[in-house]
C-alpha positions in Angstrom: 190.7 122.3 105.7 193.5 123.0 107.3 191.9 122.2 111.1 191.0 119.1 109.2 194.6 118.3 108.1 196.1 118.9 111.1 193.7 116.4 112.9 194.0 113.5 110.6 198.0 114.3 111.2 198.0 114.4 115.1 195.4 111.5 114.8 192.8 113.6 117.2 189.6 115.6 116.1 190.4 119.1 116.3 187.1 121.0 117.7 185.9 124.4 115.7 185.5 127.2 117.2 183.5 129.3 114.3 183.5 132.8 114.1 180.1 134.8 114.0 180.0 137.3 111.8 176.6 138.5 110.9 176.0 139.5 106.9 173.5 140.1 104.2 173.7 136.4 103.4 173.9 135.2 107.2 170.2 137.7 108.1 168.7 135.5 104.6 169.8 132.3 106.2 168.3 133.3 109.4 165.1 134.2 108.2 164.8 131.1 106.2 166.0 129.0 109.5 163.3 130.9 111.6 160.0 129.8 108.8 161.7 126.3 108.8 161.5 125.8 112.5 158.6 127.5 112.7 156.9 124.9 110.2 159.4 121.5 111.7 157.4 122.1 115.6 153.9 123.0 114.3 153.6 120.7 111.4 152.1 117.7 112.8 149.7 119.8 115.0 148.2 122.0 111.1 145.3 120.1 109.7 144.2 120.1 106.0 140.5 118.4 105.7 140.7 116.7 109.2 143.9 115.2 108.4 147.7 115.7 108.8 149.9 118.2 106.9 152.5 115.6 106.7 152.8 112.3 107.9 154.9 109.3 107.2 153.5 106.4 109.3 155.3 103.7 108.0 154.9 101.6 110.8 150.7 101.6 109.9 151.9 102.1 106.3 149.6 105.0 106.1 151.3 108.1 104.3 149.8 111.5 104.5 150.6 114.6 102.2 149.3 118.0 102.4 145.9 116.4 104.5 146.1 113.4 101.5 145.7 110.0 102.4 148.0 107.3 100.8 147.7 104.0 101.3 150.6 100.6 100.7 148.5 100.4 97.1 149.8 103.8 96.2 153.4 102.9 96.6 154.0 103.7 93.2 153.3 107.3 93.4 156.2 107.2 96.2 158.4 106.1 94.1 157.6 108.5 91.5 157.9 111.3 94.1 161.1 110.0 94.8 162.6 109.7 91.8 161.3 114.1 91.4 163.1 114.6 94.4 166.2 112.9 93.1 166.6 114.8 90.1 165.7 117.9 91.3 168.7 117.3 93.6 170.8 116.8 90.7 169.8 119.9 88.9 169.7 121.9 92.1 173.5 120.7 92.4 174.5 120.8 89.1 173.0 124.5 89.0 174.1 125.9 92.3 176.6 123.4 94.0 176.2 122.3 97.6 173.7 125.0 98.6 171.2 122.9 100.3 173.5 121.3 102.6 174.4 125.3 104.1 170.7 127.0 103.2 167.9 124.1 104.1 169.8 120.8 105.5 168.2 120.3 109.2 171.7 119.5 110.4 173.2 122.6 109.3 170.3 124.4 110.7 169.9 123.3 113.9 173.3 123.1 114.6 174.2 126.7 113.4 170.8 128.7 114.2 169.7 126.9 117.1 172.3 125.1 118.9 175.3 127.3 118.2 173.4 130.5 119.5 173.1 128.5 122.0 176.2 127.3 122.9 177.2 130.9 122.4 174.8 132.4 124.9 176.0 130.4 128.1 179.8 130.3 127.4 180.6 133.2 125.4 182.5 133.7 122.4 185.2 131.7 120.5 187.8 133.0 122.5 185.9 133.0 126.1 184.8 128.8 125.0 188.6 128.0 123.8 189.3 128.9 127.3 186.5 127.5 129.1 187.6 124.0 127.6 191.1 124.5 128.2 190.7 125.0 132.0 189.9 122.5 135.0 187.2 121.5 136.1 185.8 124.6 137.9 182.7 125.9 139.4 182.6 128.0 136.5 182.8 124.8 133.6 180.7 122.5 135.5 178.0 125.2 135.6 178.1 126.3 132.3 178.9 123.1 130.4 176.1 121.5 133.1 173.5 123.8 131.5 174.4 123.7 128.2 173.9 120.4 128.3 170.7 120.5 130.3 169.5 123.1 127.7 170.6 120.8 124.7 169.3 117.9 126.0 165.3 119.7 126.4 165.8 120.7 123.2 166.7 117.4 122.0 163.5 116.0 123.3 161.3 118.5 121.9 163.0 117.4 118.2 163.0 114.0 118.9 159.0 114.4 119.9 158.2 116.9 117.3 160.1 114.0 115.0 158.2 111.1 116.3 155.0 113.0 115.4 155.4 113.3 111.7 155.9 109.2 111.9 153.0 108.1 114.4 150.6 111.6 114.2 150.1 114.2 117.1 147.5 112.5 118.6 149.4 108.9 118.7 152.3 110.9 120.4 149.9 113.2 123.0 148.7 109.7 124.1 152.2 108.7 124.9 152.9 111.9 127.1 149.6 112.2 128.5 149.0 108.3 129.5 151.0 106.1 131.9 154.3 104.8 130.7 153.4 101.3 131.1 150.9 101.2 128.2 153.6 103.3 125.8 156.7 101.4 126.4 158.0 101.2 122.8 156.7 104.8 122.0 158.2 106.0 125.5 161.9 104.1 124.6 161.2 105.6 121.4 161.3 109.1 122.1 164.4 108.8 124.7 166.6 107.0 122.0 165.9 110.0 119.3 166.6 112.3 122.1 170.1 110.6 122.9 171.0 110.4 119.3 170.2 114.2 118.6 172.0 115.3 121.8 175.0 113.3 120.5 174.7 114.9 117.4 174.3 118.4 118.0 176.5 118.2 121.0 179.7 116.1 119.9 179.7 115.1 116.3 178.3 118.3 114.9 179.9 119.0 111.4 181.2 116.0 111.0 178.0 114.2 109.9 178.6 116.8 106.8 182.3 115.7 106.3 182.3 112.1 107.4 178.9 111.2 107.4 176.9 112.6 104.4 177.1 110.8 101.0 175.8 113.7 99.5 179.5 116.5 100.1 180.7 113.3 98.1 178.6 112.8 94.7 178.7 116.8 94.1 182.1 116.1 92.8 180.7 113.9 90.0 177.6 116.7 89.3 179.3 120.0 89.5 180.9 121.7 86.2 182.5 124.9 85.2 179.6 126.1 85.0 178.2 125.2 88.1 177.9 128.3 90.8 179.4 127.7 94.0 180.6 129.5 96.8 184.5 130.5 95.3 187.6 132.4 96.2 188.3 134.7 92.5 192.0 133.7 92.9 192.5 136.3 89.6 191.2 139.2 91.5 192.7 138.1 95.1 196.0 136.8 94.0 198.9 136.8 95.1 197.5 137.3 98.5 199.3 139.6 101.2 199.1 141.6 104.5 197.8 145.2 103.8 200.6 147.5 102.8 199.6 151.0 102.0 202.9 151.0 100.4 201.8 148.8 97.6 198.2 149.5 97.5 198.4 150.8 93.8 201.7 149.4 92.7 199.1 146.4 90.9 201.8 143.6 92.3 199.2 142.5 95.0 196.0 141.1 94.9 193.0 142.2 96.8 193.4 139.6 99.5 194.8 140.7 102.7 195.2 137.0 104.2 193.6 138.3 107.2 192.8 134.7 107.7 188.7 135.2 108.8 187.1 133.0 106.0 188.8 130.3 107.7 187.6 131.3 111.1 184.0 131.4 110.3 183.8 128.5 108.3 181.9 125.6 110.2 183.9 122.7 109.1 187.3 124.4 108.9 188.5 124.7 105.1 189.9 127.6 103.5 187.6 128.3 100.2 191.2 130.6 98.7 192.1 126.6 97.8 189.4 125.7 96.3 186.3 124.1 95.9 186.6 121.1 99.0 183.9 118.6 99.6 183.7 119.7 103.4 182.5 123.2 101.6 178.5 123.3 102.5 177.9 126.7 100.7 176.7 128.3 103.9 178.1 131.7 102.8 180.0 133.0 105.8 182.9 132.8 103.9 181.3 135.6 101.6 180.0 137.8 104.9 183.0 138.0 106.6 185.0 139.0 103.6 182.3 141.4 102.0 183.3 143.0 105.4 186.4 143.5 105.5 186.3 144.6 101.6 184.4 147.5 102.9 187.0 148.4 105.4 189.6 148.8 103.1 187.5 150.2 100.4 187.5 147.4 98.0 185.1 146.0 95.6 182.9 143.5 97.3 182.4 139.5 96.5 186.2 138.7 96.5 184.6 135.9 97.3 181.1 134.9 96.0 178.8 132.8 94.1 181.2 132.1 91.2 181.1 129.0 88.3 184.8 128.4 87.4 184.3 129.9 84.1 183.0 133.4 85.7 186.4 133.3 87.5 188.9 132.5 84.9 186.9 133.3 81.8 184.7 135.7 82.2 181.8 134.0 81.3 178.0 135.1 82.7 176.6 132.4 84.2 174.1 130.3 81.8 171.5 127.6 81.6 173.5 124.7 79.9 172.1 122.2 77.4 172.8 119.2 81.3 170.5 121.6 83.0 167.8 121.7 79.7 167.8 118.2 80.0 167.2 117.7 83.4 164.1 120.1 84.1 162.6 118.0 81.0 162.9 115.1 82.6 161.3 116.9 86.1 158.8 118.4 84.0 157.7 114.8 82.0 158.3 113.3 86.0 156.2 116.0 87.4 153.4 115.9 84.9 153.2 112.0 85.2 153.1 112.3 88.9 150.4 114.9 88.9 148.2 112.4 86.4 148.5 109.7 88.8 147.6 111.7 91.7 144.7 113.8 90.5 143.5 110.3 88.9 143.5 108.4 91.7 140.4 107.5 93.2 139.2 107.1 96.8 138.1 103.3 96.3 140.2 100.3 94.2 137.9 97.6 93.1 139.4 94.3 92.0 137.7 91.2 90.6 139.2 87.8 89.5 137.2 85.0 88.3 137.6 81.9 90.1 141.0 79.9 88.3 140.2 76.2 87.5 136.2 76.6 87.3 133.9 76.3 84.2 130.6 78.1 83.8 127.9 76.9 85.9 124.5 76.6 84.4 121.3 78.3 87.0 117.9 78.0 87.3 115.6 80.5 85.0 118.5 80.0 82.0 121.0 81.7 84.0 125.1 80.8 83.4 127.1 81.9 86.5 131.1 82.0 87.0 132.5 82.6 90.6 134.7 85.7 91.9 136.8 87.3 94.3 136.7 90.7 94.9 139.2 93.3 96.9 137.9 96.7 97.5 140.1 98.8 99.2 139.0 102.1 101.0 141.7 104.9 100.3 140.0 107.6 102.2 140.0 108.7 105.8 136.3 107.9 106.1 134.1 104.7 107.1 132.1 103.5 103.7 129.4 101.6 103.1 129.9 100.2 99.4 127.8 98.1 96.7 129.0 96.3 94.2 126.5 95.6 90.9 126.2 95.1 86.8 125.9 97.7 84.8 123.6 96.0 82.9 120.3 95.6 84.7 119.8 91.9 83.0 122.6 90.7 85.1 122.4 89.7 88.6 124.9 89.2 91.2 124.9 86.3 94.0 127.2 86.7 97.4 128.5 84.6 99.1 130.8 86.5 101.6 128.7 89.7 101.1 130.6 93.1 101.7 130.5 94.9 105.0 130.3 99.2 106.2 134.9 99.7 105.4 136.8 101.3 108.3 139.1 104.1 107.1 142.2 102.4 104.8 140.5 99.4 105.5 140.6 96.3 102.5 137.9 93.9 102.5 137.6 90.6 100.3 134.3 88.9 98.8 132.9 86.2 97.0 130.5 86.2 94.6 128.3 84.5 91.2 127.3 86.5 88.8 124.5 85.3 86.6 124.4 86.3 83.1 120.8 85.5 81.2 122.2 82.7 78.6 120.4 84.4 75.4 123.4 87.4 76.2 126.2 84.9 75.9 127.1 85.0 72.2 131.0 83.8 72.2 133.0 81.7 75.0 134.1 84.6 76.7 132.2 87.9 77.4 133.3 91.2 79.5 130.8 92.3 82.3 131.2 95.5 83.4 130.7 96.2 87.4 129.9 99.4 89.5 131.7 100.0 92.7 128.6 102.5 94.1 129.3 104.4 97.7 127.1 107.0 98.8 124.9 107.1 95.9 127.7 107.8 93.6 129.5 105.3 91.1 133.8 105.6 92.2 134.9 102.8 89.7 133.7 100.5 87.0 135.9 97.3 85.8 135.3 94.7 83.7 135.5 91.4 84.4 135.9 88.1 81.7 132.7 85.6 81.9 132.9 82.3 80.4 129.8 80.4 79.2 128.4 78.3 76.5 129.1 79.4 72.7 125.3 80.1 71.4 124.8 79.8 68.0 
């Protein structure tokens, strides 16, 4: 906070230089950053049942999840999906603070596990990059800042494709590469403007998307609590803070902080955590690391600073699953179950029928009655369908006039059709008629649709 402060106060962005410092929590986020990027680059190329893993074409309005095809029609169960990722958010905050933003946020972990090792490879540490930026323009700087900026730039375009796949599909995007530019123009501009904006990202405005940038650092004021377990300086165990004096080691007058001054070093946007919980604080634990460490070298009891709720710090209190956290995992779980009906529900063809508006009965040949329809059927799956559409009840014929055709993949298709109802069946003014939507031998739907005829006595 303090590099922060000093910025806003000279009116220039001061750059961070974070220290590494490799911990128990630093080797968890590492592995977790190494299955994520492992499943970001291969997920559009994994196949469930001939079809995507994930894929959000919204430009086709085609939506794929875990190799299941959802279609403009299903929009619903989008927005249910949404709304369970939105609370879960909530709890997930109001439970353990800002932890995605340091644990599972792409930013955070391409920036810190890709690019930063990076960065840290060709120029060295903080101290050898503070002077590499301070000096001229050198043969030294213009090679080194020339191939980080090569290397950042390939990776860029290798995110940016990788990217580009989950929206128009591997195959879409091998097309692209493999073909001649000319017949890819969009997709080509495409993939160069995702590349710049990465680049610009990782390269120059790096944690400020996470200070400036993200709503999210923001509302976790308004949904943490006391109770709430965060990434916290215990300012009763630490305070008041002071260099280490083996004269006073047992005298009880000082806390356990040294103010060696490294949980401000290591932090990737540059607050000091002994002040507090700060919205620039993304939970990424190297606070914790570094001081865990130097705990050990003076033979103190680890987590001076830890995962702490306020009320662990200043009362003592074991952290517990409040009556706002019971309440929101019931309303995941009632979201959840809901979304599950809908989806396990759903089937692979919609029929719809309307009768004809502003058209009375019709009377046919061999004491027939006949109303007019339009019919939607719309194909959900991934595969081309032939479909027939036909009464339940034998007695009952149906007429086309725009017959139905063999349905492409997410394909809709509209018809027109009587259907003739034998006149001794019609007993009131209005009737239900129940229709079977039949592909491959096997009934997917039945509706019902109102018939109006002559009142029999």
């Amino acid at each position: 906070m303090e590099g922060l402060l000093e910025g806003q106060q000279t009116g220039k962005r001061k750059w961070m230089y974070p220290l590494i410092r490799k911990g128990t929590y630093y080797k968890w986020r590492s592995i977790i950053s190494y299955f994520y990027l492992i499943f970001f680059f291969s997920g559009p190329f994994i196949r469930i049942g001939g079809q995507p893993l994930l894929l959000l074409n919204v430009i086709d309005r085609k939506f794929i999840l875990l190799g299941q095809v959802f279609w403009p029609q299903d929009i619903f169960l989008f927005v249910l999906a949404t709304l369970v990722f939105i609370v879960c958010v909530v709890l997930f905050t109001i439970a353990f603070g800002r932890i995605f933003c340091g644990w599972i946020c792409p930013q955070t972990i391409f920036m810190e596990m890709v690019f930063r090792k990076i960065e840290i490879w060709i120029e060295g540490d903080v101290k050898q990059r503070k002077k590499l930026d301070a000096q001229p323009w050198d043969r030294e700087k213009v090679l080194k800042k020339g191939a980080k900026a090569f290397v950042f730039l390939f990776i860029s375009f290798l995110i940016s494709n990788t990217f580009l796949s989950y929206i128009i599909g591997s195959d879409s995007l091998l097309k692209i590469i493999t073909e001649p530019v000319s017949t890819h123009i969009v997709g080509f501009i495409s993939i160069w403007v995702f590349t710049i904006v990465f680049y610009t990202v990782y390269s120059h405005i790096r944690e400020q998307v996470c200070t400036l940038f993200c709503p999210y650092g923001r509302l976790q004021g308004v949904m943490i609590d006391k109770h709430t377990l965060v990434v916290a300086y215990d300012d009763v165990r630490g305070e008041p803070r002071g260099k280490l004096d083996r004269k006073h080691e047992h005298d009880g007058e000082r806390g356990d902080c040294v103010d060696c001054g490294l949980c401000v070093d290591v932090c990737p946007t540059g607050i000091d955590i002994r002040k507090g919980t700060q919205l620039e604080c993304i939970n990424c634990t190297a606070c914790i690391d570094v001081c865990n460490d130097v705990m050990e070298k003076i033979h103190k009891e680890h987590n001076l600073i830890g995962f702490f709720s306020e009320n662990m710090i200043h009362k003592k209190e074991k952290p517990s699953f409040t009556p706002r956290m019971m309440g929101y995992t019931a309303v995941i779980s009632i979201l959840i179950g809901v979304l599950c009906f809908f989806i396990f529900s759903r089937s692979e063809m919609d029929l719809t029928v309307m009768r004809s508006g502003g058209l009375l009965y019709q009377e046919q040949p061999g004491g027939f009655i006949s109303n007019l329809y339009n019919a939607e059927v719309i194909n959900k799956t991934n595969k081309n369908k032939e479909i027939i559409i036909k009464p339940e009840d034998p007695d009952i014929k149906l007429k086309y006039i725009q017959a139905p055709t063999k349905m492409g993949s997410g394909a809709d298709m509209k018809m027109v059709f009587f259907i003739n109802v034998p006149a001794a069946k019609i007993h009131t003014g209005q009737m239900k008629v129940r229709l079977q939507l039949i592909s491959d031998n096997k009934v997917i739907q039945t509706v019902k649709a109102s018939f109006v005829g002559p009142i029999n006595d």
